[in-house]
N, C-alpha and C positions, 0 to 999 in steps of 0.2 A: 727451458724458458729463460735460461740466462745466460744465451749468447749472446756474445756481441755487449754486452753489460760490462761496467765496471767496477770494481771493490769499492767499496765506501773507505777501505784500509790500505790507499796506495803506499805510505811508508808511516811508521808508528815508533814513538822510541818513548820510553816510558819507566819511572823507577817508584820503589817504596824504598820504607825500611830495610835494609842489608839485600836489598834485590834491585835487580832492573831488564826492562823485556824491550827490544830490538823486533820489529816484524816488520817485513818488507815483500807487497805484492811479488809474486810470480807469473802472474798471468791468469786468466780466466779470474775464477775466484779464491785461487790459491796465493797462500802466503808461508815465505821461513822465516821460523821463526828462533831464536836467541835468549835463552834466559839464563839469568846469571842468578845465586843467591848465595845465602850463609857469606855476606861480604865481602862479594869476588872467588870462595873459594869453591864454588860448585857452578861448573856451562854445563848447558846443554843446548842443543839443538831439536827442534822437530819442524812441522809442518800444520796448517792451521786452515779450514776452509770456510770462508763465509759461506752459508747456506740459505742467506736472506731472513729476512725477521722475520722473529718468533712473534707466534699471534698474538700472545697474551704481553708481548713485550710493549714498555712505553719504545715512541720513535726516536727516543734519547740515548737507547743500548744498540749497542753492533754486539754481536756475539760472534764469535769464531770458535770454530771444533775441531780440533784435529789430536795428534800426538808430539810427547817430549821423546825423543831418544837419548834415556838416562841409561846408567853404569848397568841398571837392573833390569837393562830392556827399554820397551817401547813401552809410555804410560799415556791413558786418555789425558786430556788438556782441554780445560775451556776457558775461554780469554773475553771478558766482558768489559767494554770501554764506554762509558758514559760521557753523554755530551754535558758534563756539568763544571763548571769551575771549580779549582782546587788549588789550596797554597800548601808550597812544600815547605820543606825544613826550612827551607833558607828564603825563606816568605816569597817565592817568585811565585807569580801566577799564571797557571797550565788551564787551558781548557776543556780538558778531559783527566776523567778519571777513569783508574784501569782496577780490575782485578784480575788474577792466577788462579785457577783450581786445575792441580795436576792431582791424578790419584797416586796415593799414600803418601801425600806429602802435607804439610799445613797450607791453608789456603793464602795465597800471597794477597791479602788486603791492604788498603788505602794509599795505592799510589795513586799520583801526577802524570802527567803526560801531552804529548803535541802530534796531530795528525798531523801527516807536510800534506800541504797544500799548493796543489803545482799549477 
Protein backbone atom coordinates (compact mmCIF):
# COMPACT_ATOMS: atom_id res chain seq x y z
CA UNK A 1 0.00 0.00 0.00
CA UNK A 2 2.89 2.37 -0.45
CA UNK A 3 3.40 2.46 -3.93
CA UNK A 4 3.66 5.05 -5.75
CA UNK A 5 3.88 7.20 -2.14
CA UNK A 6 6.46 9.47 -1.16
CA UNK A 7 8.72 9.80 1.98
CA UNK A 8 7.64 12.61 4.16
CA UNK A 9 11.93 12.53 4.60
CA UNK A 10 13.03 13.54 0.98
CA UNK A 11 16.47 15.23 2.33
CA UNK A 12 17.03 15.71 6.21
CA UNK A 13 20.36 17.26 7.70
CA UNK A 14 20.24 17.70 11.31
CA UNK A 15 22.91 18.12 14.39
CA UNK A 16 23.07 18.02 18.48
CA UNK A 17 25.71 18.19 20.85
CA UNK A 18 29.22 16.71 19.27
CA UNK A 19 26.71 14.81 16.59
CA UNK A 20 24.98 15.48 13.47
CA UNK A 21 22.62 13.08 10.93
CA UNK A 22 22.61 13.62 7.01
CA UNK A 23 19.54 11.44 5.51
CA UNK A 24 18.59 11.46 2.11
CA UNK A 25 15.59 9.56 0.36
CA UNK A 26 16.50 6.74 -1.99
CA UNK A 27 13.55 5.83 -3.40
CA UNK A 28 10.31 4.21 -2.45
CA UNK A 29 10.49 4.64 1.33
CA UNK A 30 14.05 4.29 1.82
CA UNK A 31 16.51 6.55 2.93
CA UNK A 32 20.95 6.74 3.70
CA UNK A 33 21.71 7.61 6.13
CA UNK A 34 25.24 9.60 7.75
CA UNK A 35 25.89 10.00 11.29
CA UNK A 36 28.58 11.59 12.60
CA UNK A 37 29.38 11.81 16.69
CA UNK A 38 32.07 12.14 19.54
CA UNK A 39 32.93 15.52 17.54
CA UNK A 40 33.52 14.52 14.12
CA UNK A 41 35.52 11.64 15.36
CA UNK A 42 33.27 8.66 14.82
CA UNK A 43 30.80 8.22 10.69
CA UNK A 44 29.07 5.87 10.13
CA UNK A 45 26.77 5.08 7.51
CA UNK A 46 23.52 2.93 7.33
CA UNK A 47 20.10 2.75 5.84
CA UNK A 48 16.69 3.97 7.39
CA UNK A 49 12.97 3.03 6.23
CA UNK A 50 9.92 4.90 6.69
CA UNK A 51 7.28 2.47 7.47
CA UNK A 52 4.49 4.98 7.92
CA UNK A 53 3.03 6.19 11.23
CA UNK A 54 3.03 4.50 14.18
CA UNK A 55 -0.61 4.38 15.59
CA UNK A 56 -0.07 5.56 18.96
CA UNK A 57 2.24 8.42 17.38
CA UNK A 58 1.20 12.19 17.46
CA UNK A 59 1.05 13.31 13.51
CA UNK A 60 4.13 15.60 14.53
CA UNK A 61 6.80 12.24 14.55
CA UNK A 62 8.05 10.71 11.33
CA UNK A 63 9.84 7.76 12.63
CA UNK A 64 12.34 5.86 10.58
CA UNK A 65 13.93 2.09 11.25
CA UNK A 66 16.45 0.75 9.76
CA UNK A 67 20.54 0.22 10.58
CA UNK A 68 24.11 2.06 11.47
CA UNK A 69 26.85 0.16 9.77
CA UNK A 70 29.45 0.78 12.69
CA UNK A 71 33.20 -0.62 13.35
CA UNK A 72 31.24 -3.51 15.41
CA UNK A 73 28.91 -4.47 12.71
CA UNK A 74 25.32 -3.58 11.68
CA UNK A 75 23.43 -1.91 14.73
CA UNK A 76 19.39 -1.30 14.81
CA UNK A 77 18.67 2.60 14.44
CA UNK A 78 15.74 4.61 15.14
CA UNK A 79 15.62 8.25 13.92
CA UNK A 80 12.64 10.21 15.35
CA UNK A 81 12.09 13.89 13.74
CA UNK A 82 9.58 16.02 15.31
CA UNK A 83 7.49 18.77 13.65
CA UNK A 84 8.28 21.22 16.47
CA UNK A 85 10.52 24.32 16.59
CA UNK A 86 13.81 24.21 18.12
CA UNK A 87 16.87 26.81 18.90
CA UNK A 88 20.35 25.73 18.50
CA UNK A 89 23.43 26.64 20.05
CA UNK A 90 23.89 29.53 18.11
CA UNK A 91 20.06 30.64 18.63
CA UNK A 92 19.16 29.99 14.91
CA UNK A 93 15.68 28.62 14.59
CA UNK A 94 15.18 24.92 12.94
CA UNK A 95 11.70 23.54 12.56
CA UNK A 96 12.35 20.23 13.54
CA UNK A 97 13.61 18.27 16.15
CA UNK A 98 15.62 15.05 15.73
CA UNK A 99 16.50 12.25 17.99
CA UNK A 100 19.22 8.88 17.49
CA UNK A 101 18.74 5.81 19.13
CA UNK A 102 21.41 3.35 17.83
CA UNK A 103 21.78 0.21 19.91
CA UNK A 104 24.72 0.25 22.41
CA UNK A 105 25.34 3.53 21.95
CA UNK A 106 23.89 6.70 24.13
CA UNK A 107 20.80 7.87 22.85
CA UNK A 108 21.73 11.04 20.46
CA UNK A 109 19.09 13.58 22.06
CA UNK A 110 18.09 17.24 21.59
CA UNK A 111 19.05 18.09 18.13
CA UNK A 112 17.80 20.82 15.45
CA UNK A 113 17.17 20.27 12.04
CA UNK A 114 15.55 21.24 8.33
CA UNK A 115 13.48 18.86 6.05
CA UNK A 116 14.46 20.33 2.32
CA UNK A 117 11.45 21.21 0.96
CA UNK A 118 11.46 20.84 -2.95
Amino acid sequence: DQVGKVSPVPAFKGFGEHWSIDIQATGEMNHKVDLTWGSGSEKASGSARYNGQPADAPNTLIVLSGELQTQAGAKPMTIEISKKECIDDGDNKHMHSVDVSVEGMDKLTGGCGDLAVY
